[in-house]
C-alpha positions as CSV (number, residue, x, y, z in Angstrom):
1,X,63.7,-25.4,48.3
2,X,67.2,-25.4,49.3
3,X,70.2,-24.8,48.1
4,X,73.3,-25.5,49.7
5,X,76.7,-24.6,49.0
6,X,80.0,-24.6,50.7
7,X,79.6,-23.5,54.1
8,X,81.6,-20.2,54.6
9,X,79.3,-19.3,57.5
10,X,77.7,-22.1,59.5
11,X,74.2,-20.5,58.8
12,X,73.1,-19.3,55.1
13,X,71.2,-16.5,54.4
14,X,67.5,-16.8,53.3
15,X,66.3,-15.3,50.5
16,X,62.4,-14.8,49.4
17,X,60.7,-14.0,46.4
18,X,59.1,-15.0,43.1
19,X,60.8,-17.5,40.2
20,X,59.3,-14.9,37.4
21,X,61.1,-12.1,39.5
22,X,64.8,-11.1,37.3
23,X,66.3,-9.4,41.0
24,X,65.4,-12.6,42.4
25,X,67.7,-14.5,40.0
26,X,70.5,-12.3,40.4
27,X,70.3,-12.3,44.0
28,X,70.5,-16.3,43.3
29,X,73.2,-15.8,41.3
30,X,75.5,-13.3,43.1
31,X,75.2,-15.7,46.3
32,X,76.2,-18.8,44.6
33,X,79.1,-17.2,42.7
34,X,80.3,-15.7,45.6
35,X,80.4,-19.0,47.4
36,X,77.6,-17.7,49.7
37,X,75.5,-20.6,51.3
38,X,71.8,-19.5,50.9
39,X,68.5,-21.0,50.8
40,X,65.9,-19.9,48.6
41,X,62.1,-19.6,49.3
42,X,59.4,-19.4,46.8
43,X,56.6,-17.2,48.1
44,X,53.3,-18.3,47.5
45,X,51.2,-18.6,50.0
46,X,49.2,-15.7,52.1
47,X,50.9,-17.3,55.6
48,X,54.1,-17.2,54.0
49,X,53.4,-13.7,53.6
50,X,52.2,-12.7,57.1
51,X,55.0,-14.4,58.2
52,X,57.3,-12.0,56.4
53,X,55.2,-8.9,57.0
54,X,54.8,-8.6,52.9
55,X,50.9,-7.8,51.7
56,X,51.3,-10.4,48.9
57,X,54.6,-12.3,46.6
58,X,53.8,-9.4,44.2
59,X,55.0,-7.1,46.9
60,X,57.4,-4.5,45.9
61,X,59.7,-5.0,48.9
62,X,60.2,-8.7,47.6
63,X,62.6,-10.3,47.1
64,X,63.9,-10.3,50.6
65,X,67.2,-11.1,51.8
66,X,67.2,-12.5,55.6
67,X,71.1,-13.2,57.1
68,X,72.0,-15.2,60.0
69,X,72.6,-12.2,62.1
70,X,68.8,-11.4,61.7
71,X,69.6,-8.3,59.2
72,X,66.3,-8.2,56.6
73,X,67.0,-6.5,53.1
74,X,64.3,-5.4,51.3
75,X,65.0,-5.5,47.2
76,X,68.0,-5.5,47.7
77,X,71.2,-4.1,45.7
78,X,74.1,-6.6,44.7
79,X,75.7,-3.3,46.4
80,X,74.1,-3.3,49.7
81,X,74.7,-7.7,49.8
82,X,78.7,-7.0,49.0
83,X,78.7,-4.2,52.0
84,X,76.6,-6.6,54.3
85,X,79.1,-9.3,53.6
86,X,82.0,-6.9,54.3
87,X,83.2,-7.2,51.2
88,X,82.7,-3.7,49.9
89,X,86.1,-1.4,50.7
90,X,87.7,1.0,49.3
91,X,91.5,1.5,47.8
92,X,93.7,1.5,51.0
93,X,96.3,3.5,49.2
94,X,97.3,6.1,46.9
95,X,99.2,4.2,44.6
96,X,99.9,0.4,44.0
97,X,103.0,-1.3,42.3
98,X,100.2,-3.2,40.2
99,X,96.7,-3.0,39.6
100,X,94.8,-6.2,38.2
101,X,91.6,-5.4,36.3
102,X,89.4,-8.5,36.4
103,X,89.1,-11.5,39.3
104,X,89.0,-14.2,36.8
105,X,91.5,-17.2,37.3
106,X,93.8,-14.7,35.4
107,X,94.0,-11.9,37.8
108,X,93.6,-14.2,40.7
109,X,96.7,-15.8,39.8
110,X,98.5,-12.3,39.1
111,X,97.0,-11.0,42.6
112,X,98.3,-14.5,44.6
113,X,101.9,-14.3,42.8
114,X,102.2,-10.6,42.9
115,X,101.3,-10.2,46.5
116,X,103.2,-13.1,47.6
117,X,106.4,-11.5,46.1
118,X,106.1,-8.3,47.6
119,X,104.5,-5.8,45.1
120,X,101.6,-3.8,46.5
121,X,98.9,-5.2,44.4
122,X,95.3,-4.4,43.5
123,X,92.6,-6.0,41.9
124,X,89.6,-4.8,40.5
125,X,86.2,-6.5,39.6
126,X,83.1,-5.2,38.6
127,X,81.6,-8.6,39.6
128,X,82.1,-11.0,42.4
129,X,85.5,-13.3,42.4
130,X,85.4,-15.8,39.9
131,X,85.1,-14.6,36.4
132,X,82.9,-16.9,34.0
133,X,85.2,-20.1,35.6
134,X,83.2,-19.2,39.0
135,X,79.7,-20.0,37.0
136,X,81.3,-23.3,36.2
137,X,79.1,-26.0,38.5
138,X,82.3,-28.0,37.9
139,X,85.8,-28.3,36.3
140,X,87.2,-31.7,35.9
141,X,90.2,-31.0,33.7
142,X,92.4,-28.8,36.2
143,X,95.3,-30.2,37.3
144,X,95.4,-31.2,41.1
145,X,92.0,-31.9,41.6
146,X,91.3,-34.9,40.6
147,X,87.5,-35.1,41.7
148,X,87.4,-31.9,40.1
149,X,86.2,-28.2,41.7
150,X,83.4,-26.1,41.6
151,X,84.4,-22.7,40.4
152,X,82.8,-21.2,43.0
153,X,85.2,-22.9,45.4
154,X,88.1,-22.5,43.2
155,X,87.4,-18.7,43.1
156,X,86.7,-18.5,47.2
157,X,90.0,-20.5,47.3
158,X,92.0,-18.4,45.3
159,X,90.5,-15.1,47.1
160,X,91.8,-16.3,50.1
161,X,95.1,-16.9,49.1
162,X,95.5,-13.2,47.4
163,X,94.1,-11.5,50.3
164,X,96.3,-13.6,53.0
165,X,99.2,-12.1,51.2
166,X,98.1,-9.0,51.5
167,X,96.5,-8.1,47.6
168,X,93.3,-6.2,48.1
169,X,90.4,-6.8,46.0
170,X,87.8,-4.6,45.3
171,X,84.6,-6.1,44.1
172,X,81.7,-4.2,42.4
173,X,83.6,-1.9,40.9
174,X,84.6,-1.5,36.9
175,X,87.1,0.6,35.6
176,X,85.7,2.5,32.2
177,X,88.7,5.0,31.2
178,X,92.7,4.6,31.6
179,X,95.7,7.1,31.2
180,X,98.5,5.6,30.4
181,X,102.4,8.2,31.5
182,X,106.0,6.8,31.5
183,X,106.1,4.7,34.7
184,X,102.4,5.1,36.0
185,X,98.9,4.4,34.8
186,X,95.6,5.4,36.4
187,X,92.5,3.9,36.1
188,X,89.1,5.9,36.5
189,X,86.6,3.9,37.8
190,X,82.4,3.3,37.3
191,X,81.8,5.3,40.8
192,X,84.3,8.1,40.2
193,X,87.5,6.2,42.3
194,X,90.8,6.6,40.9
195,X,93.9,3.6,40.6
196,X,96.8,4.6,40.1
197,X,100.0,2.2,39.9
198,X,103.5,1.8,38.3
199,X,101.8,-1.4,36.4
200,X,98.6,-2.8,35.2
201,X,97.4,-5.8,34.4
202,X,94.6,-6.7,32.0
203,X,92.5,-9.8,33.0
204,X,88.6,-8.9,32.7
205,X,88.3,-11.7,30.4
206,X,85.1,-11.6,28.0
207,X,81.6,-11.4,27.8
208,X,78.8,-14.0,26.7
209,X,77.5,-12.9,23.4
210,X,73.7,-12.2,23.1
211,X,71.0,-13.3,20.5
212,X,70.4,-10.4,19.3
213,X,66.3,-11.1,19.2
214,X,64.1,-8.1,20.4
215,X,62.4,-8.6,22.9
216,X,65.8,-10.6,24.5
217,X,66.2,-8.1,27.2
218,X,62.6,-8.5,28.5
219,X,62.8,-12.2,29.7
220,X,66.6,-12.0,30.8
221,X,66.6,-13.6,34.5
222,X,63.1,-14.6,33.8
223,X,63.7,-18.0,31.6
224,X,66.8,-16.2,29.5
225,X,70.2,-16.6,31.3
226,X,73.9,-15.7,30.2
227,X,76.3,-18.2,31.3
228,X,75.8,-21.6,32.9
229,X,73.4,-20.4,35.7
230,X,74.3,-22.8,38.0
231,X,72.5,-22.1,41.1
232,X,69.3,-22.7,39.0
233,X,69.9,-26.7,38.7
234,X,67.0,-27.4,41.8
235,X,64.5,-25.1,40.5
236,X,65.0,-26.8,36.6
237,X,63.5,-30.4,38.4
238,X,61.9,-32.5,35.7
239,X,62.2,-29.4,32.8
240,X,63.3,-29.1,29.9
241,X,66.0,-27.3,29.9
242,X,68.1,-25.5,26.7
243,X,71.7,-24.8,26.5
244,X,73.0,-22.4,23.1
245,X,76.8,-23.3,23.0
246,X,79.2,-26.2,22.2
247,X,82.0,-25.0,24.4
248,X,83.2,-26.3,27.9
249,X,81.1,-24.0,30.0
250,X,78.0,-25.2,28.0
251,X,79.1,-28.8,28.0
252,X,79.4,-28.6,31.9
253,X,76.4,-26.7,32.1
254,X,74.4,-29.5,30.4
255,X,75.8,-32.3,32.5
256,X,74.8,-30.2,35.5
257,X,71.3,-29.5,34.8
258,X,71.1,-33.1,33.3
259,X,70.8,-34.5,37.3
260,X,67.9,-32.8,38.3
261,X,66.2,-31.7,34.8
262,X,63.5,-34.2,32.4
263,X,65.6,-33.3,29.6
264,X,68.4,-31.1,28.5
265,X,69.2,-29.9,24.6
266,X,72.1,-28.6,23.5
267,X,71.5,-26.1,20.6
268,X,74.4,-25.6,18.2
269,X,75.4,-23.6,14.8
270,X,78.0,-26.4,13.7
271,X,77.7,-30.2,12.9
272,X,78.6,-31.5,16.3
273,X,80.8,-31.3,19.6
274,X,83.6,-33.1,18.7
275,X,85.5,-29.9,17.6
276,X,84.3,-27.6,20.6
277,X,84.4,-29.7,23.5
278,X,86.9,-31.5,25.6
279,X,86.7,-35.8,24.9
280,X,85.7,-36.3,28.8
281,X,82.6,-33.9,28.9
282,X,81.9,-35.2,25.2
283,X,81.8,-39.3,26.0
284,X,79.4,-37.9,29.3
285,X,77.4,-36.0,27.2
286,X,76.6,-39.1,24.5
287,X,76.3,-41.6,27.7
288,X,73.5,-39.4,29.0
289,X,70.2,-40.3,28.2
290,X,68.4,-37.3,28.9
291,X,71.0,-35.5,26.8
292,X,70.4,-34.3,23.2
293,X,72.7,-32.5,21.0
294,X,70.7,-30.6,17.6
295,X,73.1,-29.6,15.4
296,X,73.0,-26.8,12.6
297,X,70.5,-24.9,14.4
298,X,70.2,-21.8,16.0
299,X,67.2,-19.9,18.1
300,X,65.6,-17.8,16.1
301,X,61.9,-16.2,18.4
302,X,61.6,-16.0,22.0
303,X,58.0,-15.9,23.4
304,X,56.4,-15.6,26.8
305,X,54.3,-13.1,28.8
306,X,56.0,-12.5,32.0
307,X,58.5,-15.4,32.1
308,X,60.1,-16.9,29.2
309,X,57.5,-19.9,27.6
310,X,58.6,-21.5,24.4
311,X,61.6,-20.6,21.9
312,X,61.9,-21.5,18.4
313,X,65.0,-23.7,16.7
314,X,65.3,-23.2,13.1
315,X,67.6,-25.3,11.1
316,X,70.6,-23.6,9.1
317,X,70.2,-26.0,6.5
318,X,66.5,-26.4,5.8
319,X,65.0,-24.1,7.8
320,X,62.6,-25.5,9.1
321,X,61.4,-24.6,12.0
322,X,59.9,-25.6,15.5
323,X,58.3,-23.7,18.5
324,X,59.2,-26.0,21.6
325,X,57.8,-25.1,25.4
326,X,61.0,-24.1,27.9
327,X,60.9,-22.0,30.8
328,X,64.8,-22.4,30.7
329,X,67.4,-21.2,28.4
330,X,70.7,-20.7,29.7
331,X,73.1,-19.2,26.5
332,X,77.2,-20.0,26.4
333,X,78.1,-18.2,23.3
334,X,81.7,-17.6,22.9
335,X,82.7,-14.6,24.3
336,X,83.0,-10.6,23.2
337,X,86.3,-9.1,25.4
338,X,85.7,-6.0,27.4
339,X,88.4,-3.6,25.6
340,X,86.6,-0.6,24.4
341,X,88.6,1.4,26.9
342,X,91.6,-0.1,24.9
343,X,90.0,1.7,21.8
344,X,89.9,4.9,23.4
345,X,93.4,5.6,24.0
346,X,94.7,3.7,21.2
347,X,95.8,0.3,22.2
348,X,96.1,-2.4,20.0
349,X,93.1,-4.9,19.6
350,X,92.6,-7.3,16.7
351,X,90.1,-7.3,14.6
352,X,87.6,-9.0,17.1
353,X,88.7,-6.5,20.0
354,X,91.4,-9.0,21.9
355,X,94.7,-7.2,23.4
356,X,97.6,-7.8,21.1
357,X,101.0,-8.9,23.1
358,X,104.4,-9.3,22.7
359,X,105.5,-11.1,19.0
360,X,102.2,-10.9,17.8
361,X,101.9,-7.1,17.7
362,X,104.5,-7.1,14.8
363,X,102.0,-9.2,12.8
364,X,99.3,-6.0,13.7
365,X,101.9,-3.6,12.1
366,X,102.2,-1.4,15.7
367,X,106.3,-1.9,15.5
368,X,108.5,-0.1,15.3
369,X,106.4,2.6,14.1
370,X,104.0,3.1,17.5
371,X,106.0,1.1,20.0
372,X,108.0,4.0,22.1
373,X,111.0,1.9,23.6
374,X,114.1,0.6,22.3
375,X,113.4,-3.2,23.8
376,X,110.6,-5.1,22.0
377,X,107.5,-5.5,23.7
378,X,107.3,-8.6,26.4
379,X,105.7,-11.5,25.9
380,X,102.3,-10.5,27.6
381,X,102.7,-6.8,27.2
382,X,100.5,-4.7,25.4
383,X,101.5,-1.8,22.3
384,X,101.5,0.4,25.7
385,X,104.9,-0.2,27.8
386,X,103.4,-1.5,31.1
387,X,100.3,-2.4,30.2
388,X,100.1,-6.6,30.7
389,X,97.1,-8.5,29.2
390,X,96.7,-12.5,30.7
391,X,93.7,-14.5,29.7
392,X,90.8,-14.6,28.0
393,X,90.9,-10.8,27.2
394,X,94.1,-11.4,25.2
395,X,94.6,-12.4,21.4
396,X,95.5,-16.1,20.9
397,X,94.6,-17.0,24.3
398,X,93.9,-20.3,25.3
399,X,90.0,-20.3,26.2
400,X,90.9,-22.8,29.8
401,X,91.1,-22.3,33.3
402,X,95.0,-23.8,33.4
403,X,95.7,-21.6,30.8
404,X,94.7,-18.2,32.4
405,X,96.3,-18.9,35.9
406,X,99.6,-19.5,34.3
407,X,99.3,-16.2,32.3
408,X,98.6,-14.3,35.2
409,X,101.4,-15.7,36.9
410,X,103.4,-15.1,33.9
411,X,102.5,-11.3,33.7
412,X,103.6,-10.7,37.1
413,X,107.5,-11.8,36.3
414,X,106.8,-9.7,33.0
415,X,105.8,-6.6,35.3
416,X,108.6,-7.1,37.9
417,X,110.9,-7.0,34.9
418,X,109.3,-3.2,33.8
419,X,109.2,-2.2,37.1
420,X,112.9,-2.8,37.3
421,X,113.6,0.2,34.5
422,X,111.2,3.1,35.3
């Protein structure tokens, strides 16, 4: 079983294992949202495993990761893929006039306009390029693409672009402490690096909420997936797939798996779509007849031994319940924004831990009484002079791709304008 993506190498690399096997899935997953073409093997069969030099597909050197070049990696690390890819680098400089925390379409678009206008720019990801828009199998609603985009390609595409004009991005790496001084901030990273620039800018977007059921963590990868799991539409042929979420991502997530899967339902708290979703993916999603919407119902039990095997739906209203079979169940709840480092050193956050900006901060009552300037804040600046939020991350965001480029171009003429009076 293949699956094919668009060709950034003219051969992909072949990857081995077991479906019930979670590295396996995020091997899958870090290849396809990396715009990595790949094909992927289900090992099965004792040949199959001479031929790989593996005693059985319970092996603990599986899965295995085999790339055009003839390099073979055993189990191996998202690390040790990033590094094989040439992707992993570090800082090429001691200080940057920017550095952009996130690789979402927000910082993307910060990176591409920042670079491109001279500033010696950074960006930071703990992921791969792409943000939760890269999970997206496809958006049809961004403008200049009228056949719409994967956003895998989008996120390859805008890469390029940032990195021909000269931003560096450093993938695999999360920052989880700042210090904020008059002119400079530094950011301490996961792996014990250091950032330090005149600027930052705050795109690292949110988080998909979880269940909150108990035994959640043991069938994630294995039948359980956060986020619209796209790369998994060939192995979900004639299933029945679940999707938790009435937002975009989950709308485009249903449509995707509805080509190759026997049945797709979408699970949701409220009374219906309408509200949530935009009117294209909605008038797709009620044309499709392998597409079901239950409303007023949330998942309740997981059960399984190994792999994920049935979940049960209980009604809000009734509750009744029902325990339904499912090997898949891919969850697009809303989002939680990653700002505890925010927290630490005092910058404002709503009550649902989004950055505060500009006019809205009055409305948190941080002026004039914490803000240390005589100018207000800018539009996109945060309670600490400097400090630029863009996207999802930031209160009264809009939650769409359009939305978070033009914010992260946006920051970057709010930056050039601090820059101008340190």
């Amino acid at each position: 079983m293949s699956n094919e993506l668009t060709l950034s190498s003219p051969r992909p690399v072949k990857v081995y294992g077991r479906s019930e096997c979670g590295r396996a899935y995020a091997i899958r997953d870090l290849l396809h949202r990396a715009d990595v073409p790949f094909e992927w093997t289900e090992v099965t069969t004792d040949e199959l495993c001479r031929e790989l030099n593996v005693t059985s597909p319970r092996d603990r050197r599986l899965p295995l990761c085999i790339f055009p070049d003839g390099t073979r990696l055993e189990r191996p690390t998202n690390r040790q893929i990033i590094e094989k890819l040439g992707w992993f680098r570090d800082p090429s400089r001691s200080e940057y006039d920017v550095a952009i925390y996130g690789a979402g379409p927000a910082g993307l678009s910060a990176a591409v306009y920042a670079a491109s206008e001279g500033l010696k720019s950074v960006v930071i990801e703990r992921s791969v390029v792409g943000g939760q828009a890269g999970t997206s199998s496809k958006i049809e609603n961004y403008l200049g693409f009228p056949q719409g985009i994967s956003g895998a390609d989008l996120a390859k595409a805008a890469r390029e672009q940032a990195t021909r004009f000269g931003a560096e991005i450093l993938m695999l790496r999360e920052g989880v402490r700042g210090e904020f001084f008059p002119g400079k901030g530094v950011g301490h990273l996961a792996d014990g690096t250091t950032i330090v620039a005149h600027a930052t800018i705050c795109a690292t977007g949110v988080a998909y909420r979880r269940l909150g059921l108990p035994n959640e963590e043991k069938f994630l990868n294995v039948g359980l997936y956060y986020g619209a799991g796209s790369s998994e539409a060939n192995i979900c042929v004639n299933e029945h797939v679940f999707v938790v979420g009435g937002g975009n991502s989950a709308g485009q997530a249903a449509m995707h798996f509805s080509r190759t899967a026997k049945k797709v339902t979408i699970v949701i708290r409220g009374d219906g779509l309408k509200a949530t979703l935009s009117q294209y993916l909605l008038d797709r999603i009620m044309a499709s007849p392998n597409v079901e919407v239950l409303p007023r119902t949330q998942v309740t039990a997981l059960h399984g031994d190994l792999l994920l095997r049935s979940i049960t739906l209980t009604n809000n209203q009734t509750g009744q319940q029902q325990t339904v079979d499912t090997r898949f169940l891919f969850l697009c709840l809303g989002g939680q924004p990653h700002t505890q480092w925010a927290a630490d050193v005092g910058i404002c956050r709503d009550e649902d831990g989004y950055l505060v900006t500009g006019p809205d901060l009055n409305a948190h009552g941080v002026l004039p009484v914490k803000w240390p300037l005589e100018r207000a804040p800018y539009y996109l600046e945060t309670s600490m002079p400097g400090l630029f939020a863009a996207g999802d991350v930031r209160h009264g965001s809009i939650k769409r791709c359009a939305s978070a480029v033009g914010e992260g171009a946006m920051a970057v003429t709010f930056v050039h304008r601090y820059l101008s009076t340190i």
